[in-house]
N, C-alpha and C positions, 0 to 999 in steps of 0.2 A: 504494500500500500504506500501511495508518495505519502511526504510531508505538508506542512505549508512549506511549498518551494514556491511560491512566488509572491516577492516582494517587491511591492512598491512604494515608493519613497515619493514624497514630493518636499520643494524648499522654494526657497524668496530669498528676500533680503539676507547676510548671514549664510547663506544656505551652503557657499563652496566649502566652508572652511569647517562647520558640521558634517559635510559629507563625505570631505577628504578625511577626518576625524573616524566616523564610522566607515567607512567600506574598507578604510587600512587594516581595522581591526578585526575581519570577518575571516577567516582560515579558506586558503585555496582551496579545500575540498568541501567548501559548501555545498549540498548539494539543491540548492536553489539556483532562478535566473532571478536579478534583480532588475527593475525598473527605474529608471529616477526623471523626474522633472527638474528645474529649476528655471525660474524665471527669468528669461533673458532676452534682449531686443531682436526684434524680428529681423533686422538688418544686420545686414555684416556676417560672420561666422563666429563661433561656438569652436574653445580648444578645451570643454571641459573635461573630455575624455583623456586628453594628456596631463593635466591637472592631477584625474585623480588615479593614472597610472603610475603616475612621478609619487603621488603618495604612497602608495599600495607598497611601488619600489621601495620607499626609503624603509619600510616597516618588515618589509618579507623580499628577504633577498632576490628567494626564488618560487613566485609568485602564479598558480595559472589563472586568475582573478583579471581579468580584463575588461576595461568599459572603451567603449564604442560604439557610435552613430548607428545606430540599425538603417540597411534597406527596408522600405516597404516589401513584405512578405515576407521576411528574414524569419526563419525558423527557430523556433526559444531554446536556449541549451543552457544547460546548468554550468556553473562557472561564469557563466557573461554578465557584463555590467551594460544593462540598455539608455543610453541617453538620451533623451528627447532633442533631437537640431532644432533650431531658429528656424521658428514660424510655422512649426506642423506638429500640431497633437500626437502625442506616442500614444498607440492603442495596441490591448491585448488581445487577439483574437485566440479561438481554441488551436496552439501549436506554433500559433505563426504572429508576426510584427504586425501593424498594421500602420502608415504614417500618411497624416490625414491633414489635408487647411482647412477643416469646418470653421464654424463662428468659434468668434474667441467667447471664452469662460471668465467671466468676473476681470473683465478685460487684457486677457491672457491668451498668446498660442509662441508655445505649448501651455497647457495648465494644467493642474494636478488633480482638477476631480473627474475629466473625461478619460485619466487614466485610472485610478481610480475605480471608476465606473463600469469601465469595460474588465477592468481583470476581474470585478466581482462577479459581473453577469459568466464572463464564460469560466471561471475555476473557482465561485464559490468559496468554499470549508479552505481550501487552499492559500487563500490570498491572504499576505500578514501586511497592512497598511500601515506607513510611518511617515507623519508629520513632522516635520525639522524648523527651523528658524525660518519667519517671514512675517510679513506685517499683511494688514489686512486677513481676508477669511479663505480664500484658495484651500481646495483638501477639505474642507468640514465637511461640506455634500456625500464628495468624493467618500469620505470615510464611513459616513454616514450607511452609501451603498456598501459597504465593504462587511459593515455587521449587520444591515440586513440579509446579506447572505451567510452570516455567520462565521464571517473571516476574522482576524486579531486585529486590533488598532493600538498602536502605541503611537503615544506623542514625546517629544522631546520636554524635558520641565521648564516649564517658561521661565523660570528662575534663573535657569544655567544661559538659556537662547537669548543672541544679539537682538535678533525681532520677536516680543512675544506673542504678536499678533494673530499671527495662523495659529500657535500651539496653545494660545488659549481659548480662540474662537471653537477648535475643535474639544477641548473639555469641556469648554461649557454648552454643548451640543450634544455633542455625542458619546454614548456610555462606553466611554476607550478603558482596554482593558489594563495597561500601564504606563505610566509617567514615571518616565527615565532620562536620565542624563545620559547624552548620546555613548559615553565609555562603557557606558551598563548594555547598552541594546545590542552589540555585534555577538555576547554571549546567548542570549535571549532567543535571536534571531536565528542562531546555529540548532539551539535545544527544538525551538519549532519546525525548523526545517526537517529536522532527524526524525520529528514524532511522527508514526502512522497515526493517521486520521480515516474516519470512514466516510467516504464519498461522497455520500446523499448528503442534500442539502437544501436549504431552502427554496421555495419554489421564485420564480424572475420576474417583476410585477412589470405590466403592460405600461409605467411611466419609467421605469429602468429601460426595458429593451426600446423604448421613443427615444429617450436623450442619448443615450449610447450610439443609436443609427445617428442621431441630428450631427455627433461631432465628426462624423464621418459625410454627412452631407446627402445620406442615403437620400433617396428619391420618394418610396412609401414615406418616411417618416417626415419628411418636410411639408406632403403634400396632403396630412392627414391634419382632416377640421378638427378631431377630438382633442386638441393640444391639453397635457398634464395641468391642473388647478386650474381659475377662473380667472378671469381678466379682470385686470388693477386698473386705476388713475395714471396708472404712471409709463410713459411714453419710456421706448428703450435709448439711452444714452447713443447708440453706436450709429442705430440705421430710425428713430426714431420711432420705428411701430409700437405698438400696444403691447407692454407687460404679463403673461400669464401668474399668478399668483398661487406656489405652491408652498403649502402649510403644511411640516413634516413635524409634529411636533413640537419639539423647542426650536426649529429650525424653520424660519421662514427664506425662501428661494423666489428667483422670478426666471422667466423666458420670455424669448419673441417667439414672432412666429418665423424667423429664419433662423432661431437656433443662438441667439444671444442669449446668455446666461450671467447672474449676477445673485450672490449671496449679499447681506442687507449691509453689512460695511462697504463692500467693494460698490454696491450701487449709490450710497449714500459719496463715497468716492469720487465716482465718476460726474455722480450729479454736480458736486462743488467743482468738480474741472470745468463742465459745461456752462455753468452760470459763467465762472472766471473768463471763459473763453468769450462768452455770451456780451461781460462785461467791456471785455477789450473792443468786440467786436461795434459796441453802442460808441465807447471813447474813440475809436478811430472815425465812425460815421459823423460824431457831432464835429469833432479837428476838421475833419474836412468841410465840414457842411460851414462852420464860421469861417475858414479861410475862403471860401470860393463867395459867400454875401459880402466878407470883408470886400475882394477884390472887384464883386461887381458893382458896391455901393464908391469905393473907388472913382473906380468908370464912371459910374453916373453922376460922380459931386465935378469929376474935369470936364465932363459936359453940362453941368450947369443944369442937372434932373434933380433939384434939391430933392423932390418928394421921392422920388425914387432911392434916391441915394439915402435919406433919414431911415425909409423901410431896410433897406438890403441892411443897413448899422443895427438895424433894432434888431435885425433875425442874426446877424452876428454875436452881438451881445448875449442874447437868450442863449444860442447856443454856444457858446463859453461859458456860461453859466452853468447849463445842462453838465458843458466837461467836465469842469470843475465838481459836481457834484459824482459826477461816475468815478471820478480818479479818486476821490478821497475814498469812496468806496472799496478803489480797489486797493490804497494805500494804507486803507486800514486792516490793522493787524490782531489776529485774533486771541494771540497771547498776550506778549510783551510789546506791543505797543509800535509804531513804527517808528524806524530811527535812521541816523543821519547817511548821505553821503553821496557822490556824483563818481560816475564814471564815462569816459568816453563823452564829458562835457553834458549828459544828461543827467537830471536829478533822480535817484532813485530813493528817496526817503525826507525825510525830514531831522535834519538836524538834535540829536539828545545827547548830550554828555550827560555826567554823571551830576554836575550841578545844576541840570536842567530837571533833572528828576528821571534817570537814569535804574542804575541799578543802587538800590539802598544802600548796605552796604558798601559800594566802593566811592560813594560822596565821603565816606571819610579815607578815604585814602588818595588822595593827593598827591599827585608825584612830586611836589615838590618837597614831601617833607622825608622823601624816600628815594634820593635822586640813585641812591648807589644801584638800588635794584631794578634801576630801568634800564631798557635793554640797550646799547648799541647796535646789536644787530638784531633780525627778524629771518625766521625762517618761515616758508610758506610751502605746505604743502599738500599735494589734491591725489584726490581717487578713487576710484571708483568699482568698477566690478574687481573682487579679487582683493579688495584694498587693505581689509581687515588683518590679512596677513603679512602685505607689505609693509605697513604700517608699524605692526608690533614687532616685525624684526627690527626696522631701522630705527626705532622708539627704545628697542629694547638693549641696542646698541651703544646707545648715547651715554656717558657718566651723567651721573647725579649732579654733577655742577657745571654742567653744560652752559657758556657764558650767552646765552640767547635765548630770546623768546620765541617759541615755536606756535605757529597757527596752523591747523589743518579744516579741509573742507572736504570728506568721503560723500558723495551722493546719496543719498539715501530717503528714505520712505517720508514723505510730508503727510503721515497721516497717524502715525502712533510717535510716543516717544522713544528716544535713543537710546542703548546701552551701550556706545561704542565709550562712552568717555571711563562708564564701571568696569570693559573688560578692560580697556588696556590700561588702566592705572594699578590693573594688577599683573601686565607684566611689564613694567617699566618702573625704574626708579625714581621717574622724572611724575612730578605734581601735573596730575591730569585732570580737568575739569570743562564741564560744556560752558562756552562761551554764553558772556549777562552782555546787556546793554549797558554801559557805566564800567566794566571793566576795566583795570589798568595795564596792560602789561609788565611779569615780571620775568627776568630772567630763568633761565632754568622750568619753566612749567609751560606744557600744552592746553590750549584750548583749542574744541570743538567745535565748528560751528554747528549749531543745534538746527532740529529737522524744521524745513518751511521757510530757514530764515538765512537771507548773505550776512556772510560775515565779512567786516570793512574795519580796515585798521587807519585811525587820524596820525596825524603828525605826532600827537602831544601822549602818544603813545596807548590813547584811550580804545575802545573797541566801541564799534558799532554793530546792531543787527535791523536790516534791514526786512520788510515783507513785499516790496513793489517785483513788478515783473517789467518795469517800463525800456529791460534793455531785453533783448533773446537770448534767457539763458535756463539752464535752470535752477533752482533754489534747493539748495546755496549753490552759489557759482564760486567754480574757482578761479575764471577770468576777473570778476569782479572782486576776490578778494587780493590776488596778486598784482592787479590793477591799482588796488590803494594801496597796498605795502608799496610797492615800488613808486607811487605820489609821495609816501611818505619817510621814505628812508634811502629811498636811493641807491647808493653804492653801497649800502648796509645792507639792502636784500639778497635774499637767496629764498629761489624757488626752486621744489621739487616738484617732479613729475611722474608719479606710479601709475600701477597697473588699472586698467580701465575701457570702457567704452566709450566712441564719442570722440569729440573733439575738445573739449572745454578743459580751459589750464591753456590752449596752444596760446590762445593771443594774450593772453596775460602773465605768458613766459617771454611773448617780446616784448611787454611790455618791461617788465622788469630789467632786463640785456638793455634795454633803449637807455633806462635812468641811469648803469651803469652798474648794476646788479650781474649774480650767476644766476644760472639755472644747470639744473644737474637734471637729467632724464633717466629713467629706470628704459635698460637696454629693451626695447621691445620683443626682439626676438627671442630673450626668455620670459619677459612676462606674464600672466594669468591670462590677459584680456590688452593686446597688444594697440587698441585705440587712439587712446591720449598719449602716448609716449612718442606712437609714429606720428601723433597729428603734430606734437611740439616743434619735434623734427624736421617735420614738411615747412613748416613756417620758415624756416632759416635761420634758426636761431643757431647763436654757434654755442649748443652745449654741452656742459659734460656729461657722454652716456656710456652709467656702470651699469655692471650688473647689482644686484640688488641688495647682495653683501658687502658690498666697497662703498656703497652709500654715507650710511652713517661714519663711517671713519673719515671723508671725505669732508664731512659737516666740519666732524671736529678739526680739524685739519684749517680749512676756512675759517672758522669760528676765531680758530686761535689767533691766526694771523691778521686779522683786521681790528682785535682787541688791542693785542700787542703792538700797532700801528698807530 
């Protein structure tokens, strides 16, 4: 009789560096196939499978555990680590791969509950579900199916997880049978895989075998009126149409009718993009609609159409009015308030130091009355997928009295809060804390910029946190904070650039070379997620590019020579 040999994993946010974590620790002769999701942009390519073979390596010399990219129809073999590619759902059919572009999932492809979903329909009793690090609810559905068919669900303990978003959405849903810390489950995983189980199993309800064909785009299931729950108020974020409303208990879900899906955080989610989007989109309409009355009441007062020209000023007027009231809207900030700072000659916040009413606390700290501990120099550093481990090697590199203030800005979820500043303060020596409004910088200690907000470093050595979008980036940007390091220090900067996706960090790596700053680049070619490092690159910037262990000695190296200067 098999085991549960089939396991599937899903992750987010956090999720490499869990995963590389667990699948190192599972024994070559498992005799399971594993699955894994993790959320990643649909463009570009996917090295996660070299990621977690280079781990697998470092832990077991000699390894037959291998992950890789399945073909569609790729046949399931025990030993294989299955990775979902960029932009196509991993689905388990009975034996065989199945790799699918249906509708994305809680705004996701791949996503974790269409796999999920499908390993429960076609192997039942067999299928052992594991939630890891990530924000928002991705996987709760998915797991949900997994013990209606009477498969195991373990979650990572949100305690230990970077994101604990996903791994608590799924315990407060779903009745998962253990909460473990990922070092605990690759033991776990082995004992279930070993157990005989008996076959039978629960019967496939006619709204499983519907969303399972949907991610696959079957033809029956799109085209069937009886859609799963009843229809909501609420329009789908993606293509607009009409919401179905499915009530699974403690678990409320929605669908379209082409197969958009969204669990009630990720929808609440999506909703706040669309307003924002909605938002910009009202602010761009009124800018233009006052410049172009501006111009035509212009025209009309140098032709001497008094009456004309008064109108066209009046409907200018209103609509600057109109702007002004959309932009406060959008500059308003839903935590911490919005705060100061220009980049690229645009304003993106409104001015708050600490004696404006800033952060409490740091109104009594004053640099003047503490000049020794301000920095001469600044360190800036951004990143993005994969970052968490770049991060805490070169963090973890650094002495204790490292003569510089360090800024960092990791990409991450604008929708829960961070744990990035609580892990890595435990593995570095160096004082780690998420960046306040009112801050000072001090030597020797890292801030974080915190989730939703740019981090922006003034002259006077103060921090800012901004919430505007008014430049294209995204929040927190690491163009925009290397951008004010380098306004504000000069030949005292030095930016880094790690592993990641995207572009962002490149122009605010020349920006900093331009003031008369370094920039150090993380070699792409070994990096996690080789993105920002080649985009720095491509800019022209003439930087230094290590590999990832020469970094931090680098720093210090720098550090030292511009003090002692």
């Amino acid at each position: 009789m098999p085991g549960r040999d089939i396991i599937v994993i899903g992750a987010s946010a956090g999720g490499v560096e869990a995963l590389s974590q667990l699948l190192s620790l599972l024994p070559r002769d498992i005799p399971a196939a594993i699955f894994v999701v993790l959320h990643i942009p649909s463009e570009g390519y996917s090295i996660l499978p070299k990621i977690l073979n280079r781990a697998i390596a470092k832990r077991q010399k000699q390894s037959s555990l291998k992950a890789i990219h399945p073909q569609d129809g790729e046949q399931i073999e025990y030993g294989r680590i299955y990775v979902a590619p960029p932009d196509l759902h991993l689905l388990v059919k009975r034996g065989s791969i199945s790799l699918a572009r249906g509708p994305k999932e809680n705004g996701h492809r791949p996503a974790v509950d269409p796999l999920f979903r499908s390993a429960a329909r076609a192997y039942g009793q067999r299928v052992v579900g594991v939630v890891l690090s990530g924000t928002l609810d991705d996987g709760t559905a998915g797991l949900m199916a997994v013990k209606q068919r009477v498969g195991v669900a373990i979650v990572q303990d949100p305690e230990e997880a970077m994101y604990l978003g996903m791994p608590r959405s799924a315990i407060e849903n779903v009745e998962v049978d253990r909460i473990l810390p990922v070092a605990d489950m690759a033991t776990l995983l082995v004992e279930l895989a070993r157990q005989p189980i008996v076959t039978e199993t629960a019967a496939i309800s006619d709204d499983m075998e519907m969303e399972a064909d949907m991610a696959e785009l079957e033809l029956n299931a799109m085209q069937n009126p009886d859609r799963p729950g009843t229809p909501s108020p609420y329009g789908c974020p993606d293509c607009g149409g009409v919401l179905w409303e499915l009530d699974e208990g403690r678990l409320m879900r929605f669908r379209c009718r082409t197969g958009h899906a969204y669990s009630t955080d990720s929808l609440l989610a999506a909703q706040s993009e669309s307003l924002e989007d909605a938002l910009w989109s009202a602010l761009r309409a009124l800018e233009e609609k006052a410049a172009l009355t501006q111009r035509l009441g212009d025209r009309a007062r140098d032709r001497q159409q008094t009456y004309s020209a008064r109108r066209f000023e009046e409907q200018a007027r209103a609509a600057h009015q109109q702007a002004t009231l959309v932009r406060q809207l959008i500059l308003k900030s839903d935590s911490n308030g919005s705060d100061a700072s220009t980049a690229n000659g645009q304003v993106v916040g409104s001015q708050k130091n600490a004696a404006a009413g800033g952060n409490p606390e740091a109104k009594m700290e004053h640099p003047a009355l503490e000049d020794s501990s301000l920095p001469q120099k600044v360190v800036a550093i951004c990143a993005s997928a994969g970052g968490l481990n770049a991060l805490s090697q070169v963090l973890s590199a650094l002495p204790v009295n490292f003569p510089a203030a360090i800024t960092v800005v990791q990409h991450i979820s604008p929708h829960y809060p961070s744990m990035m500043a609580d892990i890595l303060s435990r593995r570095t020596k160096l004082p780690v804390k998420q960046a306040r409004s009112g801050d000072y910088l001090r030597t020797g200690t890292v801030y974080i910029a915190p989730p939703d907000h740019h981090l922006l470093v003034n002259a006077d050595s103060n921090l800012s946190l901004s919430h505007s979008e008014l430049v294209h980036f995204v929040r927190p940007s690491a163009d925009l904070l290397f951008e004010s390091v380098a306004a504000s220090f000069k030949q005292q900067a030095i930016a880094v650039v790690l592993t990641g996706t995207g572009s962002d960090g490149a122009m605010g790596a020349r920006a900093i070379e331009e003031m008369g700053g370094t920039v150090i680049v993380q070699d792409y070619k070994t990096a996690e997620f080789g993105g920002m490092p080649e985009a720095a690159i491509n800019t022209g910037v003439a930087a230094l590019v290590l590999p990832l262990n020469e970094i931090a000695l680098t720093l210090v190296k720098l550090v030292a020579v511009e003090v002692k200067g």
